[in-house]
Structure formats: C-alpha cells, structure tokens
C-alpha positions in Angstrom: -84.6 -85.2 256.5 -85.2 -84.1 260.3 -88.2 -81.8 261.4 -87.9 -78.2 261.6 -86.2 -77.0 264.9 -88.7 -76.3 267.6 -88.6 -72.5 269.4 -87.9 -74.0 272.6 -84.7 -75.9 270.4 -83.7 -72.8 269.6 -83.5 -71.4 272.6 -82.0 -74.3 274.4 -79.5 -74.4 271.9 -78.5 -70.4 272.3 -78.8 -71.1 276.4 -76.3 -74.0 275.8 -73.5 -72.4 273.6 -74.0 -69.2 276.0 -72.7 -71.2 278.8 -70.2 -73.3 276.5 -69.1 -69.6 275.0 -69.3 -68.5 279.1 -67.1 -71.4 280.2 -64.4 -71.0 277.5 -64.2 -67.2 277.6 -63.8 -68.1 281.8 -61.3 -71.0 280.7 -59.0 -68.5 277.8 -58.6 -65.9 280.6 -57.6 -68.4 283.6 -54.7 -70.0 280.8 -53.7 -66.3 280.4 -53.4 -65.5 284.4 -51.1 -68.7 284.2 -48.9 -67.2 281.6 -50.3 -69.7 279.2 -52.2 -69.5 276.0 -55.0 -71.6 275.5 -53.4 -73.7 273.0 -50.7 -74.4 275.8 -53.6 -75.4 278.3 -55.3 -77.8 276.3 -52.1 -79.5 275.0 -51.6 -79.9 279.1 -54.8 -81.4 279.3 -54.3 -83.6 276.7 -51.0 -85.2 277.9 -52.2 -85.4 281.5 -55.9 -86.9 280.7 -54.6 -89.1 278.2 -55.3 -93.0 279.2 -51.5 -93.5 278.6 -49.3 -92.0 281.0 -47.6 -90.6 277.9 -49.4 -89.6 274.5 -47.5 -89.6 271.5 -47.7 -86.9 269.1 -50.6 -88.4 266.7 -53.0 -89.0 269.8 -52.1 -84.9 271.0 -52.9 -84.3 267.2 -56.3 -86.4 267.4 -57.4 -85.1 271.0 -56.4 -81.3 269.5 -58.3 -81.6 266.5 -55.1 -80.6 265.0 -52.3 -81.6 261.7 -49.3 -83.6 262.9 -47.5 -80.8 261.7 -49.2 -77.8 263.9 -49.5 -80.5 267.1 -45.3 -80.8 266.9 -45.2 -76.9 267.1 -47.4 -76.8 269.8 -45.0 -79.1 271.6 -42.3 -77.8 270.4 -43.3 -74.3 272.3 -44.5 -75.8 275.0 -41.1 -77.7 275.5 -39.5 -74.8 275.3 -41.5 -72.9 277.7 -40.6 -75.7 280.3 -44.1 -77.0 280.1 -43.5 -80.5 278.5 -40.8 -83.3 277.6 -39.7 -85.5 274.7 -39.5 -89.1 276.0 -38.3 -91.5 273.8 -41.2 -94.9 273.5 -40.1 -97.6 274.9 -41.0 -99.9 272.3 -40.6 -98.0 269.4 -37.5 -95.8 269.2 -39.1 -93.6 265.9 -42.0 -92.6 268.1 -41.3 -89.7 271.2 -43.9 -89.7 274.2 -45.0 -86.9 275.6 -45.3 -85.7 279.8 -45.7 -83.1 281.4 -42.7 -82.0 283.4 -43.5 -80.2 287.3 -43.8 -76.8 286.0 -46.2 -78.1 283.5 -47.9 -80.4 286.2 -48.1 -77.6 288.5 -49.9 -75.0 285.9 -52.2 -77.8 284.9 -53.4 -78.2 288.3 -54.6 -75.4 289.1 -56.2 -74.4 285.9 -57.9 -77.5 286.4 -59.3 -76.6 289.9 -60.6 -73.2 288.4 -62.1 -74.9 285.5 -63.8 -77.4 287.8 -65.3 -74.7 289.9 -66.6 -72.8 286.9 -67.9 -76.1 285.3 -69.7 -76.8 288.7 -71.4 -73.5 288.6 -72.3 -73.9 284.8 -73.7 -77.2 285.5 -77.3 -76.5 286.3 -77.8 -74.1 283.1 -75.5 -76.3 280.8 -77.8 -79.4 282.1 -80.9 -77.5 281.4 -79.8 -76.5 278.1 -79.5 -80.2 276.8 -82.9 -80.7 278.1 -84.0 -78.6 276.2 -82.8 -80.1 273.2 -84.9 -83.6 273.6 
C-alpha cells in the first residue's frame, strides 16, 4: 500500500490537471474555429502521427481509447466531411488504411501549430507540476 499523498502532491497534482484541463479546453475551442469537433482532431492526429504512413482502423481504435465499432463511425464522419480516405492494405485486401486527404492535412496543420504554441507556453507550469509530484 503507498503512503498517504503529501500537501505539496496535492497541489502539484491540481496545478498539473489545471494546465492539462487549460490546454484541452484551449485545444476543444481551436478544433471548433476549424469547423472540427475534437473527436475529428484527434482522429487527424492519430492518422498523421501514426508510425505507419497509414493506420488501420484497430490502431485509430487503440490510439483513441475507443471500440472498433465507435472508431469506424468516427471515420466514417470524418470521410464524409472530406477529412479522411479509405485505402485499401496492400498486403491484406480485408484490412482498409487510413490518410488523411489535403483538406484533412491542411486542418491538421494548423491546429497543430496552435496546439504547439499553447503547449510551449504551458510547459513551464506543466513541468513544475510533475516536479512536484516526486
């Protein structure tokens, strides 16, 4: 069984989801000046961060922290919003890739830049924060 929090975990731990709540709340609004939900952003994120060049539907799911079922509405929405494609795998013709297409590309990027920025400026306190943890 672990100790009893400290006061000074306790605050470090408020400072730190303060900032995370801070940075999110920043993140939600930026994916809504796009014309994008948040849902929409992070699926973006997820095909264009992946370490293939295109995810399949399972690793979306994974990196979502989502079903298979509500990952494949997600793309399904984002496909038709013009966001995403469907490519079929090249080495497996029952599995479908995922990519962004330019619209997609184009949104990603600059939420990306404004979430940078934002990140940058958190840095110091979100640093601090974990610190504070030990």
């Amino acid at each position: 069984m672990s100790a009893e929090p400290t006061d000074r975990e306790y605050r470090a731990l408020l400072r730190f989801r303060h900032a995370q709540r801070r940075f999110l709340a920043f993140s939600e609004h930026a994916a809504a000046e796009e014309g994008l939900t948040t849902q929409q952003h992070q699926l973006l994120l997820a095909v264009r961060g992946h370490e293939d060049e295109a995810p399949t539907t399972s690793a979306i799911a994974d990196l979502l922290v989502l079903k298979n079922h509500s990952a494949v509405e997600l793309i399904d929405r984002a496909v038709a919003a013009g966001l995403v494609e469907r490519r079929p795998d090249p080495d497996d013709g029952r599995r479908q890739r995922i990519a962004l297409t330019p619209t997609g590309e184009e949104h990603l990027g600059r939420l990306t830049a404004a979430n940078l920025t934002e990140l940058r400026t958190l840095r110091g306190e979100l640093l601090e924060a974990l610190e504070g943890l030990g």
